[in-house]
N, C-alpha and C positions, 0 to 999 in steps of 0.2 A: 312500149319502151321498157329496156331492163336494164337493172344496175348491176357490175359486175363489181364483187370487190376484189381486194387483194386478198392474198394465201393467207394472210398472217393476221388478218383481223377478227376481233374476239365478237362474240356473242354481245355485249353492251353497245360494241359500236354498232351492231347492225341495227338493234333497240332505237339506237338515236338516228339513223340513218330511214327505217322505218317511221318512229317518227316524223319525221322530215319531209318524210314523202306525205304522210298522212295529213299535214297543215298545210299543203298545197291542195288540199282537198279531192283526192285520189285514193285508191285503196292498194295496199303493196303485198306480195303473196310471196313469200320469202320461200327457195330452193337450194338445199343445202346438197352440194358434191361432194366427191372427194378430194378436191382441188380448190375448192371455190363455191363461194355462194352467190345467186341471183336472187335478185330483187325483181317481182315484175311488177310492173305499175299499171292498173286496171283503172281506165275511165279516159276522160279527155282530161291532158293535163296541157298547161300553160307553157307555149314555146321555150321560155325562160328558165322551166325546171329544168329541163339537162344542163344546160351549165350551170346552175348554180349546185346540182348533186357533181357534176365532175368535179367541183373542189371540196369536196367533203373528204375528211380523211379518213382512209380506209378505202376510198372508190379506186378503181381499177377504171372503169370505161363506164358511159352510158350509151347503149345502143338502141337506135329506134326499131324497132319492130314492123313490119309494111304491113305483115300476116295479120286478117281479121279475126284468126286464134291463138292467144297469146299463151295462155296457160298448157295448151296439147303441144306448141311448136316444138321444137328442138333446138329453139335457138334459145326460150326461155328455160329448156332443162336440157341440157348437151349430153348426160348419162339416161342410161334405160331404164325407163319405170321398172323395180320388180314389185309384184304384188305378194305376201305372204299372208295364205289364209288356212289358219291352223299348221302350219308348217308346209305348206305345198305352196312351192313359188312357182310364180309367174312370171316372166317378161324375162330379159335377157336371153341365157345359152338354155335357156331348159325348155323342154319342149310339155306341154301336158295335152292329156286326154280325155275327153268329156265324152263321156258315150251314152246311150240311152234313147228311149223311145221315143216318137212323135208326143205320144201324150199317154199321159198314166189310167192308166183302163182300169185297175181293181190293184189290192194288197196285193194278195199274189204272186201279179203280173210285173207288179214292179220290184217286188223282194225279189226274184228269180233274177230280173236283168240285173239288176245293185250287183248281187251272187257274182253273175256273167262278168260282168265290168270289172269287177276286183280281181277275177283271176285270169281276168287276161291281162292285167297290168295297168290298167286306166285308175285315175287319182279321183273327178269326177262324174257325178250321178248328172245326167239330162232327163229331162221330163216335163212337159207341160199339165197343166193343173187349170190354165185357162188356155182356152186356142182362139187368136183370130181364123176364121174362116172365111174362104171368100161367098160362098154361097150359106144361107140361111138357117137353113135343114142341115150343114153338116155339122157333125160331133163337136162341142165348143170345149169338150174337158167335163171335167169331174168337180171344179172348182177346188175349196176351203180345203175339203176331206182329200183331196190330191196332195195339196200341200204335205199333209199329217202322214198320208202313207209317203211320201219322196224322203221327209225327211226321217221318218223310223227307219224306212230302209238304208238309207246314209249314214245311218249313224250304228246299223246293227253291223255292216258288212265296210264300216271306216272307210267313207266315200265324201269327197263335200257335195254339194245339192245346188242346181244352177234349175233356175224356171222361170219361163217370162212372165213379167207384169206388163197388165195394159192399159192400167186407169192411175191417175193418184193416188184415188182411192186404196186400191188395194196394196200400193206401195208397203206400209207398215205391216201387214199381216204376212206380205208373201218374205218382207226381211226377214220379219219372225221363225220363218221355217226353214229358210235357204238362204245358204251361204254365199251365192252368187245370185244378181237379178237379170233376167236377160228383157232387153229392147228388142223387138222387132222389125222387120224392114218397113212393115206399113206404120208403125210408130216412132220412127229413126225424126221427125219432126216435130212431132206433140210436144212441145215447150212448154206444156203445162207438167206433163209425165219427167220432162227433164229435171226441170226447175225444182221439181219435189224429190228426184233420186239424188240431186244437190245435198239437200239437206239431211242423206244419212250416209252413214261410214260404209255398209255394206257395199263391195264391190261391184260393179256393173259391166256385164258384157252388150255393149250398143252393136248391132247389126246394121251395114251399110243401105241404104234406103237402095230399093231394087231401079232408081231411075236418080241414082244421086252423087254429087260429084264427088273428087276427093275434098274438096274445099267445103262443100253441104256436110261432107259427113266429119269432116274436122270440127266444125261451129258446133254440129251438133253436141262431140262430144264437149267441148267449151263453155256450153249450157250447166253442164252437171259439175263439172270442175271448178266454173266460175263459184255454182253454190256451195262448193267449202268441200266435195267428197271427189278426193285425187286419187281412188282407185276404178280407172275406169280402161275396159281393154276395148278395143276397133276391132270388130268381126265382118273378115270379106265374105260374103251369102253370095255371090253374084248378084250378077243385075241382065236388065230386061236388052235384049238386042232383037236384032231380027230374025234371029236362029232360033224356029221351035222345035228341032230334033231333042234340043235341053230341056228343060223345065225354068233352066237361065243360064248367062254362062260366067261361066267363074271367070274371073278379073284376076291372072295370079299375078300378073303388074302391080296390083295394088299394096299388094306384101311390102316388095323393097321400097315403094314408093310412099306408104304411109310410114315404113320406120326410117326413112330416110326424114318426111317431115317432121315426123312426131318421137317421141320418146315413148309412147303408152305402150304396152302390149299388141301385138296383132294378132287374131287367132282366124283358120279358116275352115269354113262349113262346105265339104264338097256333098255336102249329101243334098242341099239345096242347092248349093250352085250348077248342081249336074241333073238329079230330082231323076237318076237312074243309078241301079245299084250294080252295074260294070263298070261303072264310071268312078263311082268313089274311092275306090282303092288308089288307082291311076294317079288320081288328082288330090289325095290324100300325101303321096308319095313326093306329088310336083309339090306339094305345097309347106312340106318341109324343107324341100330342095330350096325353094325358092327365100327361106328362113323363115317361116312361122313360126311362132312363139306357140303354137297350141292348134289342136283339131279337135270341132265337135262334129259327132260324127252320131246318124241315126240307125240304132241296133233296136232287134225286136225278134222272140220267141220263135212265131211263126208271120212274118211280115205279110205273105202273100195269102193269106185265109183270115187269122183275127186284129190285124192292126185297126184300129180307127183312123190313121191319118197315114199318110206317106211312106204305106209299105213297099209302093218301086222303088226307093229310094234307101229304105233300110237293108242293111247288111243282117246276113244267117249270125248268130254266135259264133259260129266257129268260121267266118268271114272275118269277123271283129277280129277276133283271139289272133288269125293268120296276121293279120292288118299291122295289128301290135307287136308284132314276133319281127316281122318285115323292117317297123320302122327302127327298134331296136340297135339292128344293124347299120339301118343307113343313118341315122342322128347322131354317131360320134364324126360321120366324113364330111356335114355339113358343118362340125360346130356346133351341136345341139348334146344338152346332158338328158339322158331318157332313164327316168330311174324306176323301171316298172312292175317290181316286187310283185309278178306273177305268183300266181298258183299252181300246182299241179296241173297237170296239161290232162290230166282225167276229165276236169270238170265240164271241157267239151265233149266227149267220146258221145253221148248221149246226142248231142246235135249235128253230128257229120251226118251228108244227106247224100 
Protein backbone atom coordinates (compact mmCIF):
# COMPACT_ATOMS: atom_id res chain seq x y z
CA UNK A 1 0.00 0.00 0.00
CA UNK A 2 1.31 3.56 -0.79
CA UNK A 3 0.20 7.04 0.26
CA UNK A 4 0.20 9.70 -2.31
CA UNK A 5 0.04 13.03 -1.15
CA UNK A 6 -0.72 16.31 -2.50
CA UNK A 7 1.66 18.86 -4.59
CA UNK A 8 1.66 21.33 -1.87
CA UNK A 9 2.16 19.56 1.25
CA UNK A 10 5.26 20.50 3.52
CA UNK A 11 7.84 18.25 5.00
CA UNK A 12 5.95 18.38 8.81
CA UNK A 13 2.78 17.00 7.39
CA UNK A 14 4.52 14.15 5.92
CA UNK A 15 6.32 13.91 9.74
CA UNK A 16 2.84 13.38 11.03
CA UNK A 17 1.44 11.49 8.39
CA UNK A 18 4.63 8.97 8.79
CA UNK A 19 3.80 9.11 12.10
CA UNK A 20 0.47 7.80 11.65
CA UNK A 21 1.45 5.19 9.70
CA UNK A 22 3.92 4.08 12.30
CA UNK A 23 1.19 3.80 15.31
CA UNK A 24 -0.69 1.45 13.11
CA UNK A 25 2.30 -0.56 13.75
CA UNK A 26 3.78 -0.71 10.09
CA UNK A 27 6.97 0.80 8.75
CA UNK A 28 6.61 3.82 6.18
CA UNK A 29 9.56 4.57 3.63
CA UNK A 30 9.00 8.00 2.34
CA UNK A 31 9.87 8.86 -1.78
CA UNK A 32 10.13 12.15 -2.66
CA UNK A 33 9.55 13.35 -6.63
CA UNK A 34 9.27 16.12 -8.36
CA UNK A 35 5.70 16.30 -8.18
CA UNK A 36 4.87 14.38 -5.36
CA UNK A 37 5.73 12.40 -2.52
CA UNK A 38 4.96 8.52 -1.77
CA UNK A 39 4.71 6.95 1.39
CA UNK A 40 5.16 3.12 1.22
CA UNK A 41 3.87 1.23 3.87
CA UNK A 42 5.90 -2.03 4.60
CA UNK A 43 4.30 -4.92 6.77
CA UNK A 44 0.76 -6.14 7.04
CA UNK A 45 -1.36 -3.33 7.93
CA UNK A 46 -5.00 -3.35 9.23
CA UNK A 47 -7.84 -3.14 6.48
CA UNK A 48 -8.97 0.04 8.18
CA UNK A 49 -5.78 1.94 7.57
CA UNK A 50 -6.49 3.22 4.03
CA UNK A 51 -9.37 4.90 4.98
CA UNK A 52 -8.56 6.35 7.92
CA UNK A 53 -5.01 7.72 5.99
CA UNK A 54 -7.30 8.85 2.92
CA UNK A 55 -8.68 11.49 5.40
CA UNK A 56 -5.56 12.85 6.59
CA UNK A 57 -4.84 16.15 5.21
CA UNK A 58 -2.35 16.35 2.80
CA UNK A 59 -3.31 12.75 1.27
CA UNK A 60 -3.83 12.70 -2.29
CA UNK A 61 -4.95 8.76 -2.66
CA UNK A 62 -4.07 5.58 -0.89
CA UNK A 63 -3.28 2.89 -3.23
CA UNK A 64 -2.96 -0.88 -2.64
CA UNK A 65 -0.18 -2.41 -4.04
CA UNK A 66 -0.82 -6.34 -5.34
CA UNK A 67 3.13 -6.43 -6.13
CA UNK A 68 5.11 -8.63 -3.59
CA UNK A 69 7.91 -5.71 -4.25
CA UNK A 70 6.95 -2.76 -2.84
CA UNK A 71 10.04 -0.75 -2.59
CA UNK A 72 11.64 -1.86 -6.44
CA UNK A 73 7.81 -1.28 -8.01
CA UNK A 74 7.11 1.72 -10.04
CA UNK A 75 4.16 2.30 -8.72
CA UNK A 76 5.87 2.90 -5.17
CA UNK A 77 8.54 5.39 -7.04
CA UNK A 78 6.91 6.48 -10.74
CA UNK A 79 10.52 8.49 -11.52
CA UNK A 80 13.85 6.76 -12.24
CA UNK A 81 16.27 5.87 -9.69
CA UNK A 82 19.53 7.77 -10.63
CA UNK A 83 22.36 6.70 -8.68
CA UNK A 84 25.39 9.24 -8.39
CA UNK A 85 28.55 7.84 -7.25
CA UNK A 86 31.37 10.25 -7.03
CA UNK A 87 29.67 12.20 -9.82
CA UNK A 88 29.00 9.51 -12.45
CA UNK A 89 25.38 8.80 -12.63
CA UNK A 90 23.33 6.12 -13.24
CA UNK A 91 19.88 5.19 -14.12
CA UNK A 92 17.77 7.38 -16.32
CA UNK A 93 19.08 8.97 -20.00
CA UNK A 94 22.78 8.03 -19.27
CA UNK A 95 24.18 5.24 -20.42
CA UNK A 96 27.65 3.98 -18.45
CA UNK A 97 30.36 1.40 -18.95
CA UNK A 98 31.96 -0.88 -16.77
CA UNK A 99 34.73 -2.74 -18.52
CA UNK A 100 37.30 -5.04 -17.22
CA UNK A 101 38.50 -8.40 -16.60
CA UNK A 102 37.01 -11.89 -15.50
CA UNK A 103 39.26 -11.62 -12.50
CA UNK A 104 42.27 -9.48 -11.31
CA UNK A 105 45.37 -11.79 -12.06
CA UNK A 106 48.41 -9.34 -10.70
CA UNK A 107 49.17 -5.13 -10.32
CA UNK A 108 50.18 -5.08 -13.57
CA UNK A 109 47.54 -6.82 -15.30
CA UNK A 110 44.95 -4.68 -13.86
CA UNK A 111 46.84 -1.20 -13.96
CA UNK A 112 47.13 -1.72 -17.68
CA UNK A 113 43.15 -2.65 -18.25
CA UNK A 114 42.07 0.60 -15.55
CA UNK A 115 44.90 2.51 -18.42
CA UNK A 116 42.64 0.72 -21.40
CA UNK A 117 39.13 1.38 -19.86
CA UNK A 118 39.78 5.08 -19.39
CA UNK A 119 40.91 5.81 -22.71
CA UNK A 120 38.48 4.23 -24.43
CA UNK A 121 35.76 6.15 -22.52
CA UNK A 122 34.32 3.77 -19.91
CA UNK A 123 33.61 5.48 -16.32
CA UNK A 124 33.98 1.90 -14.44
CA UNK A 125 36.80 -0.54 -13.41
CA UNK A 126 35.39 -4.59 -13.42
CA UNK A 127 37.14 -7.03 -11.72
CA UNK A 128 36.90 -9.97 -9.61
CA UNK A 129 39.02 -10.45 -6.48
CA UNK A 130 36.79 -13.46 -5.53
CA UNK A 131 35.29 -15.91 -8.25
CA UNK A 132 32.46 -18.37 -7.78
CA UNK A 133 33.58 -21.28 -9.90
CA UNK A 134 31.70 -24.04 -10.83
CA UNK A 135 34.42 -26.56 -10.73
CA UNK A 136 36.83 -26.80 -7.66
CA UNK A 137 40.30 -26.68 -9.16
CA UNK A 138 39.43 -23.59 -11.05
CA UNK A 139 41.02 -20.15 -10.29
CA UNK A 140 38.79 -18.60 -7.20
CA UNK A 141 40.67 -15.02 -7.47
CA UNK A 142 43.38 -13.44 -5.63
CA UNK A 143 41.03 -12.39 -2.78
CA UNK A 144 41.86 -9.31 -0.14
CA UNK A 145 45.06 -8.21 -2.21
CA UNK A 146 42.79 -8.01 -5.42
CA UNK A 147 40.65 -5.77 -3.72
CA UNK A 148 43.84 -3.33 -2.95
CA UNK A 149 45.28 -3.59 -6.50
CA UNK A 150 41.37 -2.79 -8.23
CA UNK A 151 41.02 -0.07 -6.14
CA UNK A 152 44.76 1.68 -6.52
CA UNK A 153 44.18 1.21 -10.13
CA UNK A 154 40.82 3.12 -9.91
CA UNK A 155 41.75 5.51 -8.26
CA UNK A 156 45.31 6.29 -10.21
CA UNK A 157 43.58 6.21 -13.81
CA UNK A 158 39.84 8.10 -12.17
CA UNK A 159 37.72 4.90 -12.69
CA UNK A 160 35.04 3.83 -9.96
CA UNK A 161 35.58 -0.08 -8.90
CA UNK A 162 32.55 -2.70 -9.09
CA UNK A 163 33.65 -6.52 -7.66
CA UNK A 164 31.58 -9.14 -6.49
CA UNK A 165 30.98 -10.16 -2.99
CA UNK A 166 29.92 -13.57 -2.08
CA UNK A 167 29.65 -14.17 1.68
CA UNK A 168 28.36 -11.52 4.36
CA UNK A 169 31.24 -11.84 5.60
CA UNK A 170 33.16 -10.12 3.27
CA UNK A 171 30.53 -7.55 2.73
CA UNK A 172 32.57 -4.77 4.80
CA UNK A 173 35.90 -5.16 3.52
CA UNK A 174 34.99 -5.51 -0.24
CA UNK A 175 32.66 -1.89 0.47
CA UNK A 176 35.90 -0.82 1.78
CA UNK A 177 37.82 -0.93 -1.50
CA UNK A 178 34.92 -0.69 -4.12
CA UNK A 179 32.56 1.59 -5.12
CA UNK A 180 30.11 -0.72 -6.45
CA UNK A 181 29.41 -4.45 -5.01
CA UNK A 182 28.28 -6.85 -7.51
CA UNK A 183 25.76 -9.99 -6.67
CA UNK A 184 26.20 -12.92 -8.66
CA UNK A 185 23.79 -15.12 -10.51
CA UNK A 186 24.38 -18.22 -8.21
CA UNK A 187 24.05 -15.66 -5.24
CA UNK A 188 20.94 -13.62 -6.82
CA UNK A 189 19.04 -15.77 -3.53
CA UNK A 190 21.36 -15.74 -0.54
CA UNK A 191 19.08 -13.76 1.79
CA UNK A 192 21.63 -13.86 4.02
CA UNK A 193 24.21 -11.74 1.56
CA UNK A 194 21.16 -9.53 0.79
CA UNK A 195 19.90 -8.87 4.16
CA UNK A 196 23.66 -7.62 4.98
CA UNK A 197 24.11 -5.38 1.53
CA UNK A 198 20.78 -3.81 3.28
CA UNK A 199 22.60 -2.50 5.82
CA UNK A 200 25.14 -0.33 3.90
CA UNK A 201 24.92 2.74 1.62
CA UNK A 202 27.36 1.33 -1.07
CA UNK A 203 25.67 0.76 -4.33
CA UNK A 204 24.88 -2.86 -5.55
CA UNK A 205 24.69 -4.30 -8.91
CA UNK A 206 22.35 -7.67 -8.38
CA UNK A 207 22.73 -10.02 -11.44
CA UNK A 208 19.54 -11.73 -12.53
CA UNK A 209 19.62 -15.58 -11.18
CA UNK A 210 20.43 -17.65 -14.46
CA UNK A 211 17.05 -19.70 -13.85
CA UNK A 212 15.09 -16.73 -12.25
CA UNK A 213 11.94 -14.96 -12.99
CA UNK A 214 11.31 -11.23 -13.29
CA UNK A 215 9.21 -11.44 -10.09
CA UNK A 216 12.40 -13.79 -8.22
CA UNK A 217 14.67 -11.24 -9.31
CA UNK A 218 12.38 -8.25 -8.20
CA UNK A 219 12.10 -9.71 -4.45
CA UNK A 220 15.37 -10.23 -4.58
CA UNK A 221 16.33 -6.90 -4.98
CA UNK A 222 13.56 -5.81 -2.25
CA UNK A 223 15.67 -7.72 0.18
CA UNK A 224 18.41 -5.12 0.02
CA UNK A 225 16.20 -2.10 -0.30
CA UNK A 226 13.81 -3.25 2.42
CA UNK A 227 17.22 -3.18 4.63
CA UNK A 228 17.52 0.79 4.35
CA UNK A 229 20.35 0.70 1.01
CA UNK A 230 18.07 2.20 -2.10
CA UNK A 231 21.05 2.13 -4.43
CA UNK A 232 20.50 -0.86 -6.05
CA UNK A 233 20.68 -1.47 -10.06
CA UNK A 234 19.08 -5.07 -11.92
CA UNK A 235 21.73 -6.70 -14.14
CA UNK A 236 20.28 -8.94 -17.08
CA UNK A 237 23.46 -11.86 -17.33
CA UNK A 238 21.07 -14.11 -19.30
CA UNK A 239 19.68 -17.20 -18.20
CA UNK A 240 19.73 -20.95 -18.70
CA UNK A 241 17.43 -22.19 -21.96
CA UNK A 242 17.91 -25.09 -24.01
CA UNK A 243 20.24 -23.38 -26.38
CA UNK A 244 23.91 -24.47 -25.80
CA UNK A 245 25.57 -22.67 -28.95
CA UNK A 246 25.45 -19.63 -25.93
CA UNK A 247 27.03 -20.04 -22.82
CA UNK A 248 23.28 -18.46 -21.98
CA UNK A 249 21.00 -16.37 -23.66
CA UNK A 250 20.52 -12.85 -23.09
CA UNK A 251 16.89 -11.97 -22.19
CA UNK A 252 16.85 -8.39 -23.99
CA UNK A 253 12.97 -8.42 -23.09
CA UNK A 254 13.95 -8.13 -19.66
CA UNK A 255 15.30 -4.36 -20.17
CA UNK A 256 11.87 -2.79 -21.01
CA UNK A 257 10.30 -5.05 -18.88
CA UNK A 258 12.13 -4.47 -15.73
CA UNK A 259 12.06 -0.70 -16.22
CA UNK A 260 8.63 -0.75 -17.09
CA UNK A 261 8.23 -2.47 -13.52
CA UNK A 262 10.70 -1.09 -11.52
CA UNK A 263 12.23 2.33 -11.27
CA UNK A 264 16.08 0.91 -10.38
CA UNK A 265 18.54 1.05 -12.90
CA UNK A 266 18.93 -1.83 -15.42
CA UNK A 267 22.29 -2.65 -16.77
CA UNK A 268 23.28 -5.54 -19.21
CA UNK A 269 26.17 -8.05 -19.30
CA UNK A 270 26.35 -9.68 -22.97
CA UNK A 271 29.60 -10.95 -22.21
CA UNK A 272 27.92 -13.60 -20.08
CA UNK A 273 24.86 -13.66 -21.64
CA UNK A 274 26.46 -14.71 -24.86
CA UNK A 275 29.91 -16.40 -23.04
CA UNK A 276 31.40 -15.76 -27.02
CA UNK A 277 33.16 -12.75 -27.93
CA UNK A 278 31.39 -12.23 -31.67
CA UNK A 279 28.53 -11.94 -29.93
CA UNK A 280 29.15 -9.20 -27.53
CA UNK A 281 29.49 -6.20 -29.60
CA UNK A 282 26.05 -7.27 -31.42
CA UNK A 283 24.26 -7.67 -28.26
CA UNK A 284 26.10 -4.88 -26.57
CA UNK A 285 24.55 -2.63 -29.43
CA UNK A 286 20.79 -4.47 -29.01
CA UNK A 287 21.03 -3.76 -25.51
CA UNK A 288 21.26 -0.22 -25.64
CA UNK A 289 18.71 -0.20 -28.39
CA UNK A 290 16.63 -1.89 -26.16
CA UNK A 291 17.30 1.27 -23.28
CA UNK A 292 19.80 -0.02 -20.88
CA UNK A 293 20.92 2.21 -18.51
CA UNK A 294 24.63 0.56 -18.57
CA UNK A 295 27.03 -2.28 -20.03
CA UNK A 296 29.40 -4.42 -18.18
CA UNK A 297 31.36 -5.80 -20.44
CA UNK A 298 34.47 -8.47 -20.16
CA UNK A 299 37.91 -6.89 -21.65
CA UNK A 300 41.38 -8.47 -21.29
CA UNK A 301 45.20 -8.03 -22.42
CA UNK A 302 45.51 -11.16 -24.13
CA UNK A 303 42.20 -13.08 -23.39
CA UNK A 304 42.91 -16.08 -25.42
CA UNK A 305 46.62 -17.23 -23.75
CA UNK A 306 46.72 -15.46 -20.17
CA UNK A 307 43.13 -14.78 -18.89
CA UNK A 308 42.16 -16.93 -15.80
CA UNK A 309 38.61 -17.04 -16.43
CA UNK A 310 36.27 -16.30 -19.42
CA UNK A 311 38.56 -15.25 -22.15
CA UNK A 312 35.95 -16.55 -25.04
CA UNK A 313 34.02 -14.14 -23.93
CA UNK A 314 36.38 -11.22 -23.32
CA UNK A 315 36.84 -8.58 -25.96
CA UNK A 316 40.76 -7.59 -27.54
CA UNK A 317 41.29 -3.72 -26.18
CA UNK A 318 41.07 -2.30 -29.19
CA UNK A 319 37.44 -4.51 -29.55
CA UNK A 320 36.56 -2.46 -26.33
CA UNK A 321 37.86 1.10 -27.58
CA UNK A 322 35.79 0.05 -31.19
CA UNK A 323 32.62 -0.98 -28.99
CA UNK A 324 32.74 2.56 -27.16
CA UNK A 325 33.33 4.66 -30.40
CA UNK A 326 30.23 2.64 -31.89
CA UNK A 327 28.02 3.26 -28.97
CA UNK A 328 28.79 6.78 -28.89
CA UNK A 329 27.10 7.36 -31.89
CA UNK A 330 24.18 5.27 -31.42
CA UNK A 331 23.12 6.59 -27.61
CA UNK A 332 22.01 10.18 -28.60
CA UNK A 333 19.27 8.08 -31.30
CA UNK A 334 18.06 5.98 -28.60
CA UNK A 335 17.89 8.62 -25.90
CA UNK A 336 20.83 7.77 -24.01
CA UNK A 337 23.53 10.64 -22.71
CA UNK A 338 27.22 8.83 -23.25
CA UNK A 339 29.67 11.16 -22.09
CA UNK A 340 32.99 9.24 -22.76
CA UNK A 341 35.92 11.50 -22.25
CA UNK A 342 38.18 9.28 -24.32
CA UNK A 343 41.79 9.43 -24.71
CA UNK A 344 43.95 9.65 -27.54
CA UNK A 345 43.09 6.86 -29.84
CA UNK A 346 47.06 5.98 -29.62
CA UNK A 347 46.64 4.22 -26.64
CA UNK A 348 45.37 1.24 -28.74
CA UNK A 349 47.87 1.30 -31.77
CA UNK A 350 49.84 -1.23 -29.62
CA UNK A 351 46.90 -3.82 -29.39
CA UNK A 352 45.45 -3.83 -33.04
CA UNK A 353 45.92 -7.48 -34.01
Amino acid sequence: MIVITQPTITDERIAEIVSHIERAGVAAHVSRGTDRTVIGIIGKAEPTLAEHLRQLKGVENVVKISKSYKLASRDFHPEDTIIDIKGVKIGGSNLVIMGGPCAVENEEQIDEIARLVKAAGGQVLRGGAFKPRTGPYSFQGVGVEGLEMMRKAGEKHGLLTITEVMTPEYVDICAEHADILQVGTRNMQNFDLLRKLGTIQTPVLLKRGFSSTYDEFLNAAEYILAGGNPNVMLCERGIRTFETYTRNTLDLTAIPVLQGLSHLPVISDPSHGTGRRELVEPMAKASVAAGANGLIIEMHTDPDNSATGDGVQSLFPDQFAQLLKDLEKLAPIVGKNFDTKKEEAEAFAVWQR
